[in-house]
N, C-alpha and C positions, 0 to 999 in steps of 0.2 A: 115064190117068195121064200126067202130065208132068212131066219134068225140066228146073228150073232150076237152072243155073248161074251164079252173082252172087257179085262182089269187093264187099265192104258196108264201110264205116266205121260203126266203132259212135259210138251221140250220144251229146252229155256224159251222160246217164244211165246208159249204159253198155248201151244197148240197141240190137237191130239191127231194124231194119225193113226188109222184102222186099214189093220190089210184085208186085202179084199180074195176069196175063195176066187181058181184061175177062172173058173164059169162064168166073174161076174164083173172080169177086169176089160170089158168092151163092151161099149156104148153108156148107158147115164144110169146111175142106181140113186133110188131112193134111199135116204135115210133116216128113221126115227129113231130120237135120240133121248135118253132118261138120264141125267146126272146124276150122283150118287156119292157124296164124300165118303170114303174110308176109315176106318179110325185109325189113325196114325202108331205104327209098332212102337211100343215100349222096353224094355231092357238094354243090356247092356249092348248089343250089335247096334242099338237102331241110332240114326241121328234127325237131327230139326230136319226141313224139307230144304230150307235154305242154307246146310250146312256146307261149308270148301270141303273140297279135295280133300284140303290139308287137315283140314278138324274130322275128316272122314279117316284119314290113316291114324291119326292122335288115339283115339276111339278102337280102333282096329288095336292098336299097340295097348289101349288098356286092358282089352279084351286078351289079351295072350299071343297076339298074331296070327301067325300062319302056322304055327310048330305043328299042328297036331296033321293039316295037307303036307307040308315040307320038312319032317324032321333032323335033317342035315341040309343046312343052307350052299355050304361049300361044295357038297359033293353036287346040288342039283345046279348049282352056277356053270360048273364042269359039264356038266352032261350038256348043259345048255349050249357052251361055246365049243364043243366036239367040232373038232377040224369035219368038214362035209365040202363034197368036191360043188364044182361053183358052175355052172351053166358057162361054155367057153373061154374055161382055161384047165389048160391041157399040160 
């Protein structure tokens, strides 16, 4: 027997999926389960659970962005689209 312990976000279906350790990925596991609501992050990063994308970047930009990971946007666009040779073409 093992115990797992796992913080899960449930997916838009409203379901949780638990990965399972490779030992225990053949034939039927039991599982006991304890719910446990979280309290929900507050400050400026955090957003509602049911918050869009869009009000997820909104949030993001009032926070300051990305500056502080990316501090030249131009140059790291550059790096990104760097000519790189292509799987069969020659």
């Amino acid at each position: 027997m093992s115990t797992i312990t796992a913080i899960l976000e449930p997916h838009a279906d409203g379901s949780l999926h638990l990965p399972l350790p490779p030992e225990m990925r053949h034939g039927k596991v039991r599982v006991e389960a304890k719910l446990e609501a979280l309290p929900q992050p507050s400050g400026p990063g955090a957003r509602p659970p049911n918050a869009t994308p869009l009000e997820a970047f909104k949030v993001l930009r009032a926070a300051g962005g990305l500056r502080h990971v990316i501090p030249d946007l131009v140059a790291w666009q550059r790096e990104q689209r760097a000519e790189r040779s292509l799987p069969g073409r020659d």
